[in-house]
Residue frames relative to the residue before (quaternion, step in Angstrom):
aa qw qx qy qz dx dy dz
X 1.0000 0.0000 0.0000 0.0000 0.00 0.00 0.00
X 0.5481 -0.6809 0.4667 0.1346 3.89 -1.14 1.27
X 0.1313 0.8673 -0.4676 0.1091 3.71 0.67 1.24
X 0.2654 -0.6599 0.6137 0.3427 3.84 -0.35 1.14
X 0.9168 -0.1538 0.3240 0.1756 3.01 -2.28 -0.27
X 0.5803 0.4856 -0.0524 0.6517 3.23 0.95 -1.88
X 0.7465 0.3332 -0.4165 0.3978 4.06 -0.07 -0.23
X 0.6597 0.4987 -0.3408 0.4472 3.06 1.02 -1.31
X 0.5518 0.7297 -0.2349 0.3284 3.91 1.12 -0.96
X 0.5844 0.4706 -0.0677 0.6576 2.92 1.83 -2.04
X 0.8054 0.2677 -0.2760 0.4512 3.75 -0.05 -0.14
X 0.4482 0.4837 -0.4195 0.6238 4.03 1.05 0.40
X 0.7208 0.4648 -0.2515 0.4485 3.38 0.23 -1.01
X 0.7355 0.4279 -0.0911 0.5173 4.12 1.25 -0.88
X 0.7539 0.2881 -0.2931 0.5126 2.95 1.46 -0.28
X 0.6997 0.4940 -0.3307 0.3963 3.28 1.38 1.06
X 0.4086 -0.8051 0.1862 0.3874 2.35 2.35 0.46
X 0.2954 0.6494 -0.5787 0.3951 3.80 1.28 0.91
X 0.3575 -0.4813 0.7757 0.1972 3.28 -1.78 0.88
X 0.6135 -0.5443 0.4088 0.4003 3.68 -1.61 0.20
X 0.6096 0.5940 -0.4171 0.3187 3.14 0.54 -0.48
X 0.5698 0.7148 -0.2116 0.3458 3.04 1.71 -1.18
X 0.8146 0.0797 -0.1844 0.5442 3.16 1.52 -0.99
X 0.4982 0.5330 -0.6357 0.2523 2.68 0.22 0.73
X 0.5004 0.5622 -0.5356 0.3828 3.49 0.93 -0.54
X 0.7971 0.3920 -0.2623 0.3772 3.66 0.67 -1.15
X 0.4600 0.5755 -0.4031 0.5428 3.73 1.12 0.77
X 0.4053 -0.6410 0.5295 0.3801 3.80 1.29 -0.57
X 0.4112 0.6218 -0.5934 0.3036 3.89 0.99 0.11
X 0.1736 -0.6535 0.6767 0.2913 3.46 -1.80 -0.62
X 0.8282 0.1858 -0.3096 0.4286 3.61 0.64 0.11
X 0.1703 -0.8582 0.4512 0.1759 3.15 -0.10 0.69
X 0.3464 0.7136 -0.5305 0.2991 3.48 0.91 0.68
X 0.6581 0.5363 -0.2728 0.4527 3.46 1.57 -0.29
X 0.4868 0.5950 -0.3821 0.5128 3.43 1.67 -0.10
X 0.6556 0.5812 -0.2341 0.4215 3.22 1.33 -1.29
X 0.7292 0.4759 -0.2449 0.4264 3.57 0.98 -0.99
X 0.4072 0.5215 -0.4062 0.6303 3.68 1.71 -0.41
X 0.6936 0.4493 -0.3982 0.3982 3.62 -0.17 -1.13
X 0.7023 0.2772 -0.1973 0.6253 4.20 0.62 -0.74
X 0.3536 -0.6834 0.5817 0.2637 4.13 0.58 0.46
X 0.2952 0.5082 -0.7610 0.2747 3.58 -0.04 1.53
X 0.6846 0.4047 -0.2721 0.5418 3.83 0.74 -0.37
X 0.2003 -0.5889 0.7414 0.2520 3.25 -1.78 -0.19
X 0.5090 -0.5264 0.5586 0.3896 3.88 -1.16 -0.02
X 0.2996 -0.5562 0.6256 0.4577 3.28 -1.38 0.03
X 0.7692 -0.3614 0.3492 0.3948 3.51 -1.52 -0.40
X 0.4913 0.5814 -0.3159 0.5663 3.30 1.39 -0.81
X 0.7709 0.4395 -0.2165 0.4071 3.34 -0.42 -1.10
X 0.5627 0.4721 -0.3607 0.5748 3.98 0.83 -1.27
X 0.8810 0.2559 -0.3026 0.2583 3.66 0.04 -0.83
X 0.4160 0.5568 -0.4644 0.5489 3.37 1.49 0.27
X 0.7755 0.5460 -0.2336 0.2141 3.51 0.44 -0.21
X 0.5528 0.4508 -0.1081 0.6924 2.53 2.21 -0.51
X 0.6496 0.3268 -0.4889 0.4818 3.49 1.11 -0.28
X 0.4927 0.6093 -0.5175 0.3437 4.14 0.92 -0.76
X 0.7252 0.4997 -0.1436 0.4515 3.62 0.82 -1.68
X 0.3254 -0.7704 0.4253 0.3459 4.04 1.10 -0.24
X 0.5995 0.5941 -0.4073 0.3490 3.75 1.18 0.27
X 0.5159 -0.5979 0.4422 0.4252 3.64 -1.14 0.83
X 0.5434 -0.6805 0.4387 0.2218 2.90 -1.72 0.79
X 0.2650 0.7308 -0.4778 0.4091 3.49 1.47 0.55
X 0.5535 0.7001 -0.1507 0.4253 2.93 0.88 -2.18
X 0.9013 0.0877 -0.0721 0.4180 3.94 0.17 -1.04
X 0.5191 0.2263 -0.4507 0.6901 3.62 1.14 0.64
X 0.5107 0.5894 -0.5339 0.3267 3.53 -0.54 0.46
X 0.0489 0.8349 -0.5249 -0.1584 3.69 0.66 0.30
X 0.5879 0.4244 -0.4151 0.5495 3.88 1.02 0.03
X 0.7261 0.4821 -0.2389 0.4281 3.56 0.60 0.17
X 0.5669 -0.7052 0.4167 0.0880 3.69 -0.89 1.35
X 0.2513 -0.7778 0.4022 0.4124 3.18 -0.37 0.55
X 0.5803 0.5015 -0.4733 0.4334 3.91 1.22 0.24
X 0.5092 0.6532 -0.5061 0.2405 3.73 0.80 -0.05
X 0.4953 0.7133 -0.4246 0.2560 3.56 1.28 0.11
């Protein structure tokens, strides 16, 4: 199944039971309306941010900009 960024983001984030706020505090962010807008693809990460996210979450960052790509194909 074809998952953008934001899903794969939205389900890491649920299956660790973090609220945004949660991570973002633990990303170093302060607003986490911008986690939120990645999460609904009005946003894109920057590169920074994609790879904190994947290193906070332990998955390769292939894995979450890959939209043909699972996040278990790692």
């Amino acid at each position: 199944m074809m998952q953008k960024f934001g899903e794969k983001l939205r389900t890491l984030r649920n299956q660790n039971n973090l609220t945004l706020k949660e991570l973002t505090m633990q990303l170093g962010m302060s607003a986490y309306s911008h986690i939120s807008k990645i999460e609904n693809g009005e946003k894109k990460p920057s590169l920074d941010l994609a790879f904190k996210i994947s290193r906070f979450f332990g998955v390769s960052l292939d894995s979450l900009v890959d939209d043909e790509m699972d996040l278990d194909e790692t």
